[in-house]
C-alpha positions as CSV (number, residue, x, y, z in Angstrom):
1,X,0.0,0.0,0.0
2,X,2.9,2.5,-0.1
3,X,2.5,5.4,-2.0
4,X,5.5,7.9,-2.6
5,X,3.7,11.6,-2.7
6,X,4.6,14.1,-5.4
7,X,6.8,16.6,-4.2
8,X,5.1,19.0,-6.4
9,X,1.6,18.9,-4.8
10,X,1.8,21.6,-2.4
11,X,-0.9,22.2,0.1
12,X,-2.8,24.8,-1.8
13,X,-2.5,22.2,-4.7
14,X,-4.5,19.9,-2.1
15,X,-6.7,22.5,-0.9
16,X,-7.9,23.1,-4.5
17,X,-8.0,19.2,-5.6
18,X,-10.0,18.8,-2.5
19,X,-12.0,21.6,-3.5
20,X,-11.3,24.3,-0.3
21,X,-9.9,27.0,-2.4
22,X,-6.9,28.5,-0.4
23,X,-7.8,28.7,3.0
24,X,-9.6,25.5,4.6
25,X,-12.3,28.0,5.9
26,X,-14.3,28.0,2.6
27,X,-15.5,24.9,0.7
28,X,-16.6,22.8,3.6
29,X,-19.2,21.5,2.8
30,X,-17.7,20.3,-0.6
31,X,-14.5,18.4,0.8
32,X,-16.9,17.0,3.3
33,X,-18.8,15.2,1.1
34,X,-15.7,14.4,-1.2
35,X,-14.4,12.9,2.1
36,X,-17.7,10.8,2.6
37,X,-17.7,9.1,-0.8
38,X,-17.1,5.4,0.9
39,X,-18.6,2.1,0.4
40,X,-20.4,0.2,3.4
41,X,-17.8,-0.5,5.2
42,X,-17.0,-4.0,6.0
43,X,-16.2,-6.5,8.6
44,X,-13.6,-9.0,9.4
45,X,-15.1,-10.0,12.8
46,X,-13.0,-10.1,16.1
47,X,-9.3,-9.8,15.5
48,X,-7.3,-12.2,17.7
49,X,-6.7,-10.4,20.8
50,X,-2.9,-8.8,21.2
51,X,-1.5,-6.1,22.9
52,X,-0.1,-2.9,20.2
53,X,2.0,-0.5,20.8
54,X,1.7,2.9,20.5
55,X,4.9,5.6,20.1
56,X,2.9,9.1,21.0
57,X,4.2,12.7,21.6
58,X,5.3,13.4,25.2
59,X,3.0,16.0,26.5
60,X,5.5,18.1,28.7
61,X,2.9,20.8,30.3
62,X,1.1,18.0,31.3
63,X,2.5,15.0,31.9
64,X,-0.3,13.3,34.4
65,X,-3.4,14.5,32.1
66,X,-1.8,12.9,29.3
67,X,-1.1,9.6,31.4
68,X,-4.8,9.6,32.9
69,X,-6.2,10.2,29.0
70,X,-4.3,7.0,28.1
71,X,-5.5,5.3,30.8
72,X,-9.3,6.4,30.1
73,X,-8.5,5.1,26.3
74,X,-7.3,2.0,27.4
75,X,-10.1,1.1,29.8
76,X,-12.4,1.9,27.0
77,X,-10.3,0.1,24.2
78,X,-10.3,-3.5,26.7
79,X,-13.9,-3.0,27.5
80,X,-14.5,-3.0,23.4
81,X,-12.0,-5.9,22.9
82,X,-11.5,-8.5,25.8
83,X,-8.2,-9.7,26.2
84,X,-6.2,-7.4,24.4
85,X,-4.7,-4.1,24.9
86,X,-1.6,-1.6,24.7
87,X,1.4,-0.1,25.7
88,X,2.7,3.1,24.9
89,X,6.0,5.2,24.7
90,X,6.8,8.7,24.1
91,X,9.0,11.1,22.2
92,X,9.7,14.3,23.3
93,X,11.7,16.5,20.5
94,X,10.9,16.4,16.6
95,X,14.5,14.6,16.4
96,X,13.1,11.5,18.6
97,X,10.3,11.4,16.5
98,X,12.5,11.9,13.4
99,X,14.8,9.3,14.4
100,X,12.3,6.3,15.7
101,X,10.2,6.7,12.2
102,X,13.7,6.2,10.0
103,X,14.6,3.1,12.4
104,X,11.1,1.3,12.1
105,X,10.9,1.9,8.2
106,X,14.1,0.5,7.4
107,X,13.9,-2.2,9.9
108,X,10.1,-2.5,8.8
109,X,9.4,-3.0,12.7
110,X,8.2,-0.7,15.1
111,X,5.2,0.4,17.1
112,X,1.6,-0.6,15.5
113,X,0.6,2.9,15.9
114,X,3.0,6.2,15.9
115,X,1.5,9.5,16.4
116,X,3.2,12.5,14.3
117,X,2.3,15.9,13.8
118,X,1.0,17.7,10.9
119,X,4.0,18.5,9.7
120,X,5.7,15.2,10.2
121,X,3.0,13.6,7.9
122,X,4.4,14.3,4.8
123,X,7.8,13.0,5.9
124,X,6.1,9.6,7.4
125,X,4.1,9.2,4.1
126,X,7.1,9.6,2.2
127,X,9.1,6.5,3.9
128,X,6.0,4.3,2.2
129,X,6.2,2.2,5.8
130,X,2.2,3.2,6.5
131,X,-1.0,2.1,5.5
132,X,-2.8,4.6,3.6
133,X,-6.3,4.4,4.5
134,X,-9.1,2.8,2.8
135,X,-13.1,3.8,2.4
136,X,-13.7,0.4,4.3
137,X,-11.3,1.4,7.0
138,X,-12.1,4.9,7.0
139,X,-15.2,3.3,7.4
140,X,-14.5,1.2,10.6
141,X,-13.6,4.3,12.7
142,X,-16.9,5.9,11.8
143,X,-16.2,7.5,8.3
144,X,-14.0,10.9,7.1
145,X,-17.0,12.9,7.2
146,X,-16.8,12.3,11.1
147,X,-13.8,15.0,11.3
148,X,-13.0,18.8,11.3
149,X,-12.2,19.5,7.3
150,X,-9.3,21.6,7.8
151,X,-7.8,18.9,9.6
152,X,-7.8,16.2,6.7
153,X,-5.6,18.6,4.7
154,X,-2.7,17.4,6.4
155,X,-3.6,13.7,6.7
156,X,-2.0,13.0,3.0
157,X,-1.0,14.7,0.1
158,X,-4.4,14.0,-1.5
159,X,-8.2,13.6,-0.6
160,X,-8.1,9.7,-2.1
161,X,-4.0,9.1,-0.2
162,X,-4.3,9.9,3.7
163,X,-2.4,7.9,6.3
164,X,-2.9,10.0,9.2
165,X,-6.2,9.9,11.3
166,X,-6.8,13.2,13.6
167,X,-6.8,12.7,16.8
168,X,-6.6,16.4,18.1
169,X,-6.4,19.9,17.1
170,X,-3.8,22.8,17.6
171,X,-4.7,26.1,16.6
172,X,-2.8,29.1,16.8
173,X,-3.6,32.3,18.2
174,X,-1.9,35.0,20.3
175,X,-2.3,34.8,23.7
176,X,-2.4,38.5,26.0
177,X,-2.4,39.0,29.7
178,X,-5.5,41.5,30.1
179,X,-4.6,43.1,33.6
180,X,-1.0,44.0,32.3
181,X,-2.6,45.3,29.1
182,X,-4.9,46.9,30.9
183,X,-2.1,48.8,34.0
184,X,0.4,49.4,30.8
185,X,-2.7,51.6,29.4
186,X,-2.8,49.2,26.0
187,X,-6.5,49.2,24.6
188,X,-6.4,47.4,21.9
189,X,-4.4,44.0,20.7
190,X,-1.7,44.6,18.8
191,X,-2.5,44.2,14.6
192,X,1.4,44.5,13.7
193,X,3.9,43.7,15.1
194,X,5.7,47.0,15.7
195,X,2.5,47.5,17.9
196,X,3.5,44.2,19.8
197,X,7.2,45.4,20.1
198,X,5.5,48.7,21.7
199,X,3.1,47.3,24.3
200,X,5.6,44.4,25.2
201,X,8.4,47.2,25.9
202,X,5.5,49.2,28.0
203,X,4.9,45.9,30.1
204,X,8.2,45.4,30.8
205,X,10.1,46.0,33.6
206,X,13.7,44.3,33.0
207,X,13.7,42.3,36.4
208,X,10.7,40.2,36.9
209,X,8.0,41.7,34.4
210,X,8.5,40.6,30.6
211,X,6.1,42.0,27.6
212,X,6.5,38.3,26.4
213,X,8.4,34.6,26.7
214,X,10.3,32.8,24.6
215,X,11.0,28.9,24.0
216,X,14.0,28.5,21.6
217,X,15.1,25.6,23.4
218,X,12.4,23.3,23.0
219,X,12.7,20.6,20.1
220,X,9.9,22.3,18.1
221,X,8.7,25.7,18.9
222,X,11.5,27.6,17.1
223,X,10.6,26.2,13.6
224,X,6.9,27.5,14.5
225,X,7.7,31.3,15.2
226,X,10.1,31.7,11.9
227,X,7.7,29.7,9.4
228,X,5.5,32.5,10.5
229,X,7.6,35.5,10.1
230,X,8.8,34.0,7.3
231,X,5.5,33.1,5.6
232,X,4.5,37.2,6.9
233,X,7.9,38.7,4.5
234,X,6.5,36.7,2.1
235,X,9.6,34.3,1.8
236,X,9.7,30.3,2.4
237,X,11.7,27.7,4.6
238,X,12.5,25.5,1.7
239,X,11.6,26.4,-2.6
240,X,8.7,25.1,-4.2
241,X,9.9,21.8,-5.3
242,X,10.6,20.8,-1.6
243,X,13.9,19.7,-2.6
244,X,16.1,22.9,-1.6
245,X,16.6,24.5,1.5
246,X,15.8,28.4,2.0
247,X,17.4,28.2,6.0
248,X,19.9,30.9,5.2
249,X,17.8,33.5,3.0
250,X,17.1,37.0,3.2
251,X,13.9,36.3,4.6
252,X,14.9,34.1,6.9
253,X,17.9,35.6,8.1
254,X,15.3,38.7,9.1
255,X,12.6,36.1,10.4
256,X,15.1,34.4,12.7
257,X,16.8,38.0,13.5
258,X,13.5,39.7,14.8
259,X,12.7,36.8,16.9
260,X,15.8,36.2,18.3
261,X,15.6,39.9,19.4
262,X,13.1,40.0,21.6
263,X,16.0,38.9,23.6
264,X,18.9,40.6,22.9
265,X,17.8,44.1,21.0
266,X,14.2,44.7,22.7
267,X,14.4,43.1,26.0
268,X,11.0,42.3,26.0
269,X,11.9,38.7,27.0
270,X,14.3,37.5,29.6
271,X,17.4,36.3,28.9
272,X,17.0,33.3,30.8
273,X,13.9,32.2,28.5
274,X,16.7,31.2,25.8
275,X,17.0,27.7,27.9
276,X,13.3,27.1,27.7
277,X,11.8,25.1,26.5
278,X,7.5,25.2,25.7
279,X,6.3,24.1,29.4
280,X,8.6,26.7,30.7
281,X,7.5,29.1,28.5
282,X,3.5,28.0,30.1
283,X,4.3,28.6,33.4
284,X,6.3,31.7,33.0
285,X,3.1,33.2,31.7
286,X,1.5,31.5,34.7
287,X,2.9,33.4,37.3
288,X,0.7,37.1,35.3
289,X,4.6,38.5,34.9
290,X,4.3,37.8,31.4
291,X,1.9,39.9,29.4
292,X,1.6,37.9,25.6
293,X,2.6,34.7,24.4
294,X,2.9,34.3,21.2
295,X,1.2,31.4,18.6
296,X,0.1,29.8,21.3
297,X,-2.0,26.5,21.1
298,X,-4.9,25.8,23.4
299,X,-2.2,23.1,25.7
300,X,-1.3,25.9,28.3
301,X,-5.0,26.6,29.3
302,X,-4.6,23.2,31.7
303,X,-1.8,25.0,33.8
304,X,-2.8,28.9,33.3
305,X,-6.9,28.1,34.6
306,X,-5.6,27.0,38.2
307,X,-2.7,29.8,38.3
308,X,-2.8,33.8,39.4
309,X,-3.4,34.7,35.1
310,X,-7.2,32.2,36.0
311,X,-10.0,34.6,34.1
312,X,-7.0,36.9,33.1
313,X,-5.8,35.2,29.8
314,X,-7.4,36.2,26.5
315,X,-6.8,34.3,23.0
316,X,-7.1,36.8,19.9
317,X,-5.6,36.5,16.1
318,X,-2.1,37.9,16.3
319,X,-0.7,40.4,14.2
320,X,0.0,39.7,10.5
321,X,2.2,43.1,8.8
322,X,6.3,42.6,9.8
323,X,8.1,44.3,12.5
324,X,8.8,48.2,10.1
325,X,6.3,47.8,7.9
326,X,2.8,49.7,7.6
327,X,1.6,46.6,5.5
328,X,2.2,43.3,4.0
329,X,5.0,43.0,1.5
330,X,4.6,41.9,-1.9
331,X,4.1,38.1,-1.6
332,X,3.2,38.3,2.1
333,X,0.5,36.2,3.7
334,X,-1.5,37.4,6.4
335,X,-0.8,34.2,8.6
336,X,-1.2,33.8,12.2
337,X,-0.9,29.8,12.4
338,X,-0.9,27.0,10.5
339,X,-3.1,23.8,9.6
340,X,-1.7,21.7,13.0
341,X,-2.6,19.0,15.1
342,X,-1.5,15.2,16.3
343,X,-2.4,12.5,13.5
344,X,-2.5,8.4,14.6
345,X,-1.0,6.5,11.7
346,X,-1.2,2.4,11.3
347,X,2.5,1.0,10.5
348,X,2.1,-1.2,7.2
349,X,4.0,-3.8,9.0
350,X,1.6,-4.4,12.0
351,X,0.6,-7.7,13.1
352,X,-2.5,-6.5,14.6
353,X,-3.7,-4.2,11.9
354,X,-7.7,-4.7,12.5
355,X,-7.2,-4.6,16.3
356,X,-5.4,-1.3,15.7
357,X,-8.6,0.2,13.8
358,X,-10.4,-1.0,17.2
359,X,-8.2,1.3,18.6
360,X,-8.1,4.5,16.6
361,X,-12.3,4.0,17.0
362,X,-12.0,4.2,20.7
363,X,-9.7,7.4,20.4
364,X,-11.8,9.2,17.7
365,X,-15.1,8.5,19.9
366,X,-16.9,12.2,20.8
367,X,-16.3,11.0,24.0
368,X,-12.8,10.5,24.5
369,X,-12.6,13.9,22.2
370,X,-14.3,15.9,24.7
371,X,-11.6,14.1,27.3
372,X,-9.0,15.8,25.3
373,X,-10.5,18.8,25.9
374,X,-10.8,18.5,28.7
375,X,-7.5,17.2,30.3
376,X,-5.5,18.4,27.9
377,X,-7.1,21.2,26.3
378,X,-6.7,20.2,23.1
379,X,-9.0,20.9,20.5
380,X,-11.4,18.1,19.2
381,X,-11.3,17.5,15.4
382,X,-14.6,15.1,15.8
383,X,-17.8,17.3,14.3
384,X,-20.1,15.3,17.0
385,X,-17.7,16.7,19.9
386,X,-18.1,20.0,19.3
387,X,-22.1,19.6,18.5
388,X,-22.7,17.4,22.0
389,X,-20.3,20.4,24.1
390,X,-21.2,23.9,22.9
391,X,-18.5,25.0,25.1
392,X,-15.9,24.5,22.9
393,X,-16.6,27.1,20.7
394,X,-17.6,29.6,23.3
395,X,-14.7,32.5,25.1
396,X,-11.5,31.7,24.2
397,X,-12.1,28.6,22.7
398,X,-14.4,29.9,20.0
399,X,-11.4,32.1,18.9
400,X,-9.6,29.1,18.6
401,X,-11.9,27.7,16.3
402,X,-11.5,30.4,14.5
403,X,-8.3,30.8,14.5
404,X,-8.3,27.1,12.9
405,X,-10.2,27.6,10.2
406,X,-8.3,30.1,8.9
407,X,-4.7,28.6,9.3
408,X,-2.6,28.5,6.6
409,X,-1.1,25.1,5.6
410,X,2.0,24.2,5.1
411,X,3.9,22.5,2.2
412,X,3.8,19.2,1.9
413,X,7.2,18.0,1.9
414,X,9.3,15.0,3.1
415,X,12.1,17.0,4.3
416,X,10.3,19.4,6.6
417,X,10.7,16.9,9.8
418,X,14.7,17.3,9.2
419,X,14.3,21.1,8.6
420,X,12.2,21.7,11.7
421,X,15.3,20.3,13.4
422,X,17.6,22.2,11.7
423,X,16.0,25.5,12.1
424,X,16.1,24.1,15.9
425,X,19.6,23.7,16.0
426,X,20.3,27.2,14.6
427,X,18.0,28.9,16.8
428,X,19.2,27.3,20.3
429,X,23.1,28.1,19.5
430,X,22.2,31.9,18.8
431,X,19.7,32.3,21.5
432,X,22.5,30.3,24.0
433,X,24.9,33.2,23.0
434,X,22.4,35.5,23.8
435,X,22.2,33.6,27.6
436,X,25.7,34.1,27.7
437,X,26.5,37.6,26.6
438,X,23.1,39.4,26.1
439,X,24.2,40.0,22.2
440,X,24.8,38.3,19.4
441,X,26.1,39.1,15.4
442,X,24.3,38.8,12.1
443,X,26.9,37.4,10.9
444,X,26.9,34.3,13.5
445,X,23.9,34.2,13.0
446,X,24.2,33.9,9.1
447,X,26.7,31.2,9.2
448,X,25.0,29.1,11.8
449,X,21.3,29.3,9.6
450,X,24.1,28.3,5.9
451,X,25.6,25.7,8.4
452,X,22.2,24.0,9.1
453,X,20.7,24.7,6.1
454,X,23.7,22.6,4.2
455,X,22.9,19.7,6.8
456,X,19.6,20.0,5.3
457,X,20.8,19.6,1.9
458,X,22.9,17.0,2.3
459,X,19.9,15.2,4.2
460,X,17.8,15.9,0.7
461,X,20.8,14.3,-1.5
């Protein structure tokens, strides 16, 4: 069942195959039905009970939600299928994850189940080591009409070649304290970011009061913050064939410059934030000293609703025109997030595949959803969920939803698991200079974004 995608289908490509136009906020109802074109699904009877194994994304903000979630699933998954069950280990950095999906594929052994993000999709379809997904399995877990459509976008490079299943949302969205907004005498959220650099400097008091926090030690936030500033100047991580990388352009340079900054040229962000990583980043904003974060998912709600920032938080849209301009440049996108959540995928060479579609069932169940958003405050991508709990798209959770229907998606490329690492790599040396001295150079940081970006080309070759 291995299909090798087409480096040339990018994700607008998909989008309009799919017909969603360029943004997965129109056409709904269109790629819905497209999705729903299935035969009666079929069955096989009980498979032979087993235990699987999952390999799943380490939750680090919460560690103990994520562990009692599990245990909810597998309680429900035995209940459904005396006998058997599973086991489950984690990863916790995009080069884990990286590394674990190279090993199985060539070894064609590994977990029955891995979970990857959006973005590592493309890059797991690509190794042809996973099942790409049927109508009659589709059918088994209840049918792709069951899910959020922007979500499907990133489950394959085409409507009729997905591997991934969603099993949870991400959305983007900017992220304010409102008493600090409020004492600094800021009345409105900031639409560019020179507004940002402004109220940030006004909140800021240099010892324990920061406009905002930073996580360029964590294994994947860095890539996040420059494909946006990047995707804002109107330039790209890697060209259009998806077989060169753009780590070391103009536009990135100046993406990876004006974030870096915050640091070391605005001091709107401690110095010591270069050696966080994204659960430091939650509960610095935690403690109300810390008045935006910055293309934040919905995760940090879990720690921030039982903190002193409880009822103080506010999610908006985050600005969209670059740090000295009055407007977008030519080429620029007005993106505040991209197309992202976790995806369950079935490894072709299971021994248990039927007993693993028992499984992804339980996990995609309205109920289990709703547990997601509930102990982890992730976003459900089951349509059911969010019609049975009107909650989640009421206060900040109905920016959220908007927020993910109008995320930009990203290319879909093989090689952007290696170059979120990359940009990683560049990002944490810089930022550790930064730690050290309180400075740093364009031109180190030049050489180190041409260093990684060569690793990334040699990677390609």
């Amino acid at each position: 069942m291995a299909h090798l995608f087409d480096s040339r289908l990018t994700r607008r490509r998909f989008l309009k195959v799919a017909g969603m136009g360029a943004v997965a906020s129109v056409g709904v109802p269109g790629f819905l039905e497209a999705c729903a074109q299935s035969s009666t699904g079929s069955s096989t009877g009980s498979p032979k009970p087993a235990t699987l194994s999952l390999y799943i994304a380490k939750d680090t903000a919460h560690p103990q939600q994520q562990a009692q979630l599990m245990d909810m699933i597998k309680a429900q998954f035995e209940k459904e299928n005396p006998g058997s069950s599973f086991t489950y280990d984690t990863y916790a950095s995009a080069g884990e994850e990286t590394t674990k999906l190279e090993t199985a594929a060539a070894a064609q052994e590994g977990p029955d189940i891995f979970e990857f993000g959006s973005t590592l999709v493309p890059t797991a379809n690509a190794t042809g080591a996973f099942e790409v997904f049927t109508n009659d399995m589709w059918n088994r877990i209840g049918g792709k009409g069951i899910f959020f459509p922007p979500q499907l976008t990133m489950s394959g490079p085409s409507p009729d070649k997905l591997i991934a299943v969603p099993v949870s949302g991400n959305p983007w969205a900017l992220v304010h304290n409102k008493a600090m907004l409020q004492a600094a005498g800021i009345s409105k959220v900031p639409a560019t970011w020179n507004d940002f650099i402004d109220a940030a400097k006004e909140m800021t008091n240099g010892t324990d009061t920061w406009g905002t926090a930073m996580a360029p030690a964590d294994g994947f936030d860095p890539w996040h913050k420059i494909w946006l500033f990047v995707t804002q100047l109107g330039g790209q991580l890697m060209d259009s064939t998806g077989k060169k990388g753009l780590l070391d352009s103009d536009a990135s340079v100046e993406a990876c410059a004006f974030w870096l900054d915050w640091m070391a040229k605005y001091k709107i962000a401690a110095r010591q934030d270069a050696a966080f990583k994204g659960a430091d980043e939650v509960r610095a904003f935690a403690t109300g000293k810390i008045g935006f974060s910055v293309m934040t998912g919905p995760g940090g709600m879990a720690t921030w609703d039982s903190s002193p920032v409880a009822g103080q938080y506010e999610y908006t849209l985050g600005p969209t025109v670059p740090y000295g301009m009055s407007s977008l440049p030519s080429g620029g996108k007005p993106a505040q997030g991209f197309v992202s959540g976790q995806y369950y995928t079935l490894f072709k060479y299971s021994k248990n595949p039927e007993l693993a579609l028992n499984l992804l069932k339980v996990v995609v169940s309205p109920e289990i959803q709703y547990q997601y958003f509930q102990l982890r405050k992730q976003q459900p991508v089951v349509l059911a969920t969010f019609n049975k709990y009107p909650e989640l798209k009421q206060g900040n959770w109905g920016a959220l939803y908007d927020a993910a229907l109008k995320a930009y998606p990203t290319p879909f490329f093989a090689a952007w698991g290696p170059l979120e690492v990359e940009v990683g790599k560049a990002i944490n040396k810089i930022a550790s200079q930064i730690a050290i001295s309180g400075s740093y150079t364009m031109s180190d940081l030049k050489s180190a974004l041409t260093q990684v970006n060569q690793e990334l080309q040699a990677s390609l070759s």
